[in-house]
C-alpha positions in Angstrom: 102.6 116.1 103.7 101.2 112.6 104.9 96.9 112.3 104.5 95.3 111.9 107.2 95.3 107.8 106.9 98.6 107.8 107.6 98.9 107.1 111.2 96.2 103.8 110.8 98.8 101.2 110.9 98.3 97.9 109.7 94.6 98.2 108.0 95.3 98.7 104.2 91.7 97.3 103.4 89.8 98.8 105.9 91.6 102.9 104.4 90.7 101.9 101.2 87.4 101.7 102.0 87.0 105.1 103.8 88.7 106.6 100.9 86.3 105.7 98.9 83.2 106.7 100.9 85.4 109.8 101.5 84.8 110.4 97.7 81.5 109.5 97.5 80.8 111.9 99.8 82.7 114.8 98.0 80.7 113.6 95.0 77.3 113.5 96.6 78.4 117.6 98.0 79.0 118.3 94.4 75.8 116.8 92.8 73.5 118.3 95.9 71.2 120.6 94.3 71.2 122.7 98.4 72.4 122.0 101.8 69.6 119.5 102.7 70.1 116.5 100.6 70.4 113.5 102.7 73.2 110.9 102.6 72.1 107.3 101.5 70.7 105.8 104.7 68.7 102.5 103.9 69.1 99.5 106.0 73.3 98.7 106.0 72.7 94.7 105.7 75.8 92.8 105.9 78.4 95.7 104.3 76.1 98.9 104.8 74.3 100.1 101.9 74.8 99.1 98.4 77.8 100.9 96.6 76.3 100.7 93.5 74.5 103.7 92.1 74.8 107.8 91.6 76.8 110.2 93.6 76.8 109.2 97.1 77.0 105.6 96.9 79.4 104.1 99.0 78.9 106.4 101.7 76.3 106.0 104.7 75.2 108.2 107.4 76.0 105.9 110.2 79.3 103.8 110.7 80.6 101.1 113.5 84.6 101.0 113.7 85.0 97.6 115.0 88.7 96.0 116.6 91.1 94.7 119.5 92.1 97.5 121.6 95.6 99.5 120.3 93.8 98.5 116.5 93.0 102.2 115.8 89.1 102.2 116.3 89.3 106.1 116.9 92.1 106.8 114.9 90.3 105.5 111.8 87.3 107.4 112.8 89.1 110.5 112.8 90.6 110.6 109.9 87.5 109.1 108.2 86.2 112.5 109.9 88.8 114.5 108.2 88.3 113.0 104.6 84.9 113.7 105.2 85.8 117.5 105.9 88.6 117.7 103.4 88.2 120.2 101.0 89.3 117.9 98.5 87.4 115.0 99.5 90.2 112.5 99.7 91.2 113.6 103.2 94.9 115.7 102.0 96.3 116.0 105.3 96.7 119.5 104.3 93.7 122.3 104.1 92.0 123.2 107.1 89.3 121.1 107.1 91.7 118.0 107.6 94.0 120.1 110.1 91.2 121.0 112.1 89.7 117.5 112.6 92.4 116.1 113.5 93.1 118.8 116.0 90.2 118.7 117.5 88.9 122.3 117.2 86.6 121.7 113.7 83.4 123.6 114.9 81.7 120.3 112.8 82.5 117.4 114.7 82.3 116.2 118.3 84.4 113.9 119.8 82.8 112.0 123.3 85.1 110.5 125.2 83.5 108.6 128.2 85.6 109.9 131.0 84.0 107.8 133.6 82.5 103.8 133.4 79.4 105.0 130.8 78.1 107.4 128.8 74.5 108.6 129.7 71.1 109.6 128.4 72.0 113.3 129.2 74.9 113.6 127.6 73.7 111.5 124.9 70.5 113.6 123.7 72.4 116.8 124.6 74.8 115.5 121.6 72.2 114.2 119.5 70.3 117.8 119.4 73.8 119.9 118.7 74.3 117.4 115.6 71.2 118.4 114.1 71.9 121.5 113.4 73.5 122.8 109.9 77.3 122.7 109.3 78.9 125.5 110.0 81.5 125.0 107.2 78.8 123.8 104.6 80.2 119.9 104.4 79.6 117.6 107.0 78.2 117.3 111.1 80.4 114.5 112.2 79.9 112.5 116.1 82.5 110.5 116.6 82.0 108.5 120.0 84.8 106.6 120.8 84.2 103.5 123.4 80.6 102.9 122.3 79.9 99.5 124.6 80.2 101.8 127.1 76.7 103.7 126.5 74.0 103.3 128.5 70.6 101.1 127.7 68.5 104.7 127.6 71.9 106.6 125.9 71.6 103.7 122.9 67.9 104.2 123.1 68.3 108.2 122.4 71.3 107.6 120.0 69.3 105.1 118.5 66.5 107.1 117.3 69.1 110.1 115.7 70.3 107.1 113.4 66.8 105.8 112.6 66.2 109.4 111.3 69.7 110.9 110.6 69.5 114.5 110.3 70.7 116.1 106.7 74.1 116.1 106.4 75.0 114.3 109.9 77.4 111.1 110.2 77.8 109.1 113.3 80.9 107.1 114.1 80.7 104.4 116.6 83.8 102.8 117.9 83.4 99.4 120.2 85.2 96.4 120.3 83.4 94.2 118.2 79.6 94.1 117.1 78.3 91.6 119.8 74.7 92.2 121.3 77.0 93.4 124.6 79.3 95.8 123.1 76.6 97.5 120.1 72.8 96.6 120.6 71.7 94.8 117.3 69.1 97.5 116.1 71.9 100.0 116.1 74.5 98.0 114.1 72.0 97.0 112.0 71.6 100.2 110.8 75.1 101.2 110.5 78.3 100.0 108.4 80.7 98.2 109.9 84.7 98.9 109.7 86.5 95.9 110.9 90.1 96.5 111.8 92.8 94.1 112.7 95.8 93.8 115.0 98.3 95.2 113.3 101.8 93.1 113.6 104.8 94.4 115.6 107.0 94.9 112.6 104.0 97.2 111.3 104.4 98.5 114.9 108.0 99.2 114.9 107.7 101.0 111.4 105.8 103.3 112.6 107.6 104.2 115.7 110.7 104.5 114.0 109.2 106.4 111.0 107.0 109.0 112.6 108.4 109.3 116.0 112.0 108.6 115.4 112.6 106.2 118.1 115.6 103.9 117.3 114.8 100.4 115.4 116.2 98.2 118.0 113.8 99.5 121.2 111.2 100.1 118.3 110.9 96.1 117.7 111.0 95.8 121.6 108.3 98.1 122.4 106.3 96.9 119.5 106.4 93.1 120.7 105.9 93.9 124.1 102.9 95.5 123.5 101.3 93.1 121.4 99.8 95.3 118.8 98.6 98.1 120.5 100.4 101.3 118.7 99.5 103.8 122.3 100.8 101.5 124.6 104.1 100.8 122.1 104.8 104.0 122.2 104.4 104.7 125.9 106.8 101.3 126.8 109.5 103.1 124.1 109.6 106.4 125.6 108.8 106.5 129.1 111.0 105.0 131.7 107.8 104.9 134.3 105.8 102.8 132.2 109.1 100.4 131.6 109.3 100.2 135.1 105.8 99.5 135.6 105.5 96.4 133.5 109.0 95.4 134.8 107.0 95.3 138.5 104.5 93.1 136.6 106.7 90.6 135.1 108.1 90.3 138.4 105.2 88.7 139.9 105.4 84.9 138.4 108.9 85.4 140.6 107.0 86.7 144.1 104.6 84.0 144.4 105.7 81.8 146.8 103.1 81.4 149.0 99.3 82.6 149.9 100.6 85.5 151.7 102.9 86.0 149.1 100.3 86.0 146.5 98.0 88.4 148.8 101.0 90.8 149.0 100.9 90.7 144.9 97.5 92.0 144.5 98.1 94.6 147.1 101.3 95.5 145.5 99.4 95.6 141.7 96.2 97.2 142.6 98.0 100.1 144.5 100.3 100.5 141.4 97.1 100.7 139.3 95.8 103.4 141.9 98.4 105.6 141.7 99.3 105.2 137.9 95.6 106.6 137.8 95.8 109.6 139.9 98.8 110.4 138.6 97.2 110.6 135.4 94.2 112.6 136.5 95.3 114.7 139.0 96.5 117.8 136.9 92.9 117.6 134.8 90.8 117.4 138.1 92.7 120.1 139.9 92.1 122.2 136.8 88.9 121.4 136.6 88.0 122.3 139.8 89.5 125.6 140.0 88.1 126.7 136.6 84.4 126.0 138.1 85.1 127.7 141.3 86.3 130.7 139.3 82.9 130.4 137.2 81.2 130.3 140.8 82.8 133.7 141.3 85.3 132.1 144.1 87.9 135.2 144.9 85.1 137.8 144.5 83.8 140.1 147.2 80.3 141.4 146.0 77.1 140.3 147.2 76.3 138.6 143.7 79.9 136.5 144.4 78.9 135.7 147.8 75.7 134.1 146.6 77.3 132.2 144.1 79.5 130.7 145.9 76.4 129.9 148.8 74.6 128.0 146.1 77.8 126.5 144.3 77.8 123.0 146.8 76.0 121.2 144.5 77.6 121.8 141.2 81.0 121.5 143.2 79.4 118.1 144.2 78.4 116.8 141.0 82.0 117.4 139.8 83.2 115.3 142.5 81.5 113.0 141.5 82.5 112.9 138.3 85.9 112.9 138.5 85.6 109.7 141.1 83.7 108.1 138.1 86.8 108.7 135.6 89.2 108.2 138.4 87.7 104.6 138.9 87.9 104.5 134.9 91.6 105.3 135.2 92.3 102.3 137.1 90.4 99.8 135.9 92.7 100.8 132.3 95.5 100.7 134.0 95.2 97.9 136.2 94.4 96.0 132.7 97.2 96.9 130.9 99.3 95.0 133.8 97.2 92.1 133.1 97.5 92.2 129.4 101.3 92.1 130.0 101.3 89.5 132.5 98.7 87.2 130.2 101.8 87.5 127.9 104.4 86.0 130.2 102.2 82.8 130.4 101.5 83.3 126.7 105.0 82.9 126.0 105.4 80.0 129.1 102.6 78.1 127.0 104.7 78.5 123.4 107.6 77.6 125.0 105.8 74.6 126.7 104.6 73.6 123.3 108.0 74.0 121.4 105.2 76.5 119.1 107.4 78.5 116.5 106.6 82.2 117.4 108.2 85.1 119.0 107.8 85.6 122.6 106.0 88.5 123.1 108.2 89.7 126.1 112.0 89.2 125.3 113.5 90.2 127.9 112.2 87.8 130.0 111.8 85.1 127.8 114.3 82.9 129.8 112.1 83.2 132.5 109.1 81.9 131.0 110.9 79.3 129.6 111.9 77.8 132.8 108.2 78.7 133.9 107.1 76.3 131.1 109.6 73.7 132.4 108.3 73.5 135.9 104.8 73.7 135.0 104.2 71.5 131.8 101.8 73.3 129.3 98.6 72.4 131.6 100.2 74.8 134.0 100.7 77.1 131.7 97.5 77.3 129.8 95.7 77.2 133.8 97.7 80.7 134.8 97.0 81.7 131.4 93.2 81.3 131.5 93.3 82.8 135.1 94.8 86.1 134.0 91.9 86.3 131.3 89.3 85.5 133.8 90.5 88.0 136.2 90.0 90.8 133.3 86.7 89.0 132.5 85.7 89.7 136.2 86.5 93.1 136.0 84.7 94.1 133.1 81.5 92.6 134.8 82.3 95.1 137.6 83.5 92.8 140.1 85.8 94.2 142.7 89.3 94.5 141.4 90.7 93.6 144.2 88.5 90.7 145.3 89.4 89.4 140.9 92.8 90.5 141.5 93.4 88.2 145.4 91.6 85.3 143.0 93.8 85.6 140.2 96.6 85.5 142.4 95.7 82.1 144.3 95.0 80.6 140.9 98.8 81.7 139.6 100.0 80.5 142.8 98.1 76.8 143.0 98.0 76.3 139.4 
């Protein structure tokens, strides 16, 4: 049976560390005197608090997993999660404590996953209050919220204060691209450890796709180059046809743009993909969700206590709604960049090849392409649609239209 740090691929420094806070933790359990003892939370400085010390050191109430998308920023927090609920301490992979974690369905530790643009203050203390209360299994109350950059000013605020004074017994794990000032507010990583991970390389990649989910070694090294790191989308590319097909639309458009109309017709064309990539995605959930609440409402019923339910259930139904628009605009803005990231890698590889640079291309199968790209263009003209595509996902991030980013990208590609 693998432990739980199994599936983090690529970060050999950054397990070793959890394992041992993972111990440090089991060690601090065994020398607590009763359940209220509290972990070791003085300021984190550079590397979190000292490791030196009794039981406990090493380990810290409050923890920032930091790395490039695809790195494993949540996948390292579980698992930390599941160390820290092993009955072992070392995170086996085997009891219940590390089977439930990683399942999701520990009664001790809360996942958040943003489904819309932010996370807000409501949600945010609502959490905070249910992670004071005692374990339920006598270890640890564990928050893990993935996509931190994405709280709000007044959700940091009320998070904030729960890591100033951590309850007993309650770890918080933050995951967010890095530790800028725009991603993590600087009081709240300065009172946290930070967890850097790194991109792990394709043949790390491949490994793992051909180890754990027995895809074959050729399309394995394909999938794992093509997506540049990022384990999710590697194995999405290897196994389903759609998402082949969708990045094959992408890679097309260097081809279509022959013109401004042309390049007009591109953004249409990649923005409308994005749409319905994104429905498509969150259509089954919404449905679900809406029927589930409508049943809660007492929809179906024929009393005069259903009746009324139903009367006064316009504004619940409403705030659902609106909701599901919020993750549904989340959905696409994901999807429309993961067609960016794939297209930034054509001109990537136009650039290398414009440079004679000795690396892999990151798309193979069109590598040909970009080479006679680079050719036409020079590396000046390479680097300039390079730099456009990462703009365009700049402008998108700072909640500019996507379509108005996508039409300017496009021109840019087009003019050079």
């Amino acid at each position: 049976m693998a432990d739980v740090f199994a599936d983090l691929v690529g970060q050999d420094e950054a397990v070793a560390t959890l394992r041992r806070a993972a111990a440090s933790a089991a060690a601090l359990l065994r020398a607590s005197a009763g359940p209220e003892t509290r972990v070791a939370d003085g300021p984190a400085g550079p590397d979190g608090p000292e490791e030196a010390g009794g039981p406990g050191a090493g380990m810290t109430h409050a923890w920032i997993f930091t790395g490039p998308p695809g790195s494993g920023r949540s996948v390292a927090a579980r698992a930390f999660a599941a160390a820290l609920q092993c009955a072992h301490g070392t995170g086996c992979g085997a009891c219940p404590g590390c089977h439930t974690t990683l399942a999701g369905t520990h009664a001790d530790v809360r996942l958040v996953v943003p489904e819309g643009l932010s996370i807000g203050v409501g949600e945010m203390r609502a959490l905070v209050l249910r992670a004071a209360s005692t374990p339920s299994g006598g270890r640890w109350q564990v928050v893990i919220i993935s996509d931190a950059d994405r709280l709000t000013e007044a959700a940091g605020n009320a998070l904030l204060k729960a890591i100033e004074e951590p309850p007993p017994r309650t770890v918080f794990l933050l995951c967010a691209p890095s530790t800028h000032p725009d991603d993590v507010s600087v009081t709240i990583r300065s009172r946290c450890r930070i967890v850097p991970l790194r991109q792990p390389s394709a043949d790390a990649v491949a490994e793992v796709l051909v180890r754990r989910d027995g895809i074959a070694p050729d399309t394995a090294d394909w999938a794992a180059a093509a997506a540049q790191g990022h384990v999710g989308r590697a194995r999405r590319l290897a196994r389903d046809p759609e998402a082949r097909q969708r990045r094959d639309a992408v890679l097309a458009v260097p081809r279509r743009l022959t013109g401004v109309g042309a390049a007009f017709d591109a953004a249409a064309a990649l923005i409308e993909a994005a749409e319905a990539e994104a429905a498509a995605s969150v259509a089954e959930l919404d449905e679900a969700e809406r029927a589930a609440l409508q049943t809660a409402l007492g929809a179906g019923g024929t009393g005069r206590g259903a009746t009324a339910a139903m009367r006064g259930s316009a504004g619940q139904l409403k705030d659902l709604e609106k909701r599901q628009k919020s993750r549904a605009t989340r959905a696409q803005r994901d999807a429309l960049d993961r067609a960016l990231v794939d297209l930034a890698g054509f001109y990537r590889d136009a650039l290398a090849s414009a440079l004679r640079a000795p690396v892999a291309p990151v798309h193979t199968d069109t590598a040909a392409l970009a080479e006679a790209g680079a050719q036409r263009w020079a590396a000046e003209g390479a680097l300039r649609r390079l730099e456009a595509v990462l703009e365009c996902r700049v402008a998108i991030e700072a909640n500019v239209k996507p379509r108005i980013a996508v039409e300017a990208m496009m021109l840019a590609l087009w003019k050079g």
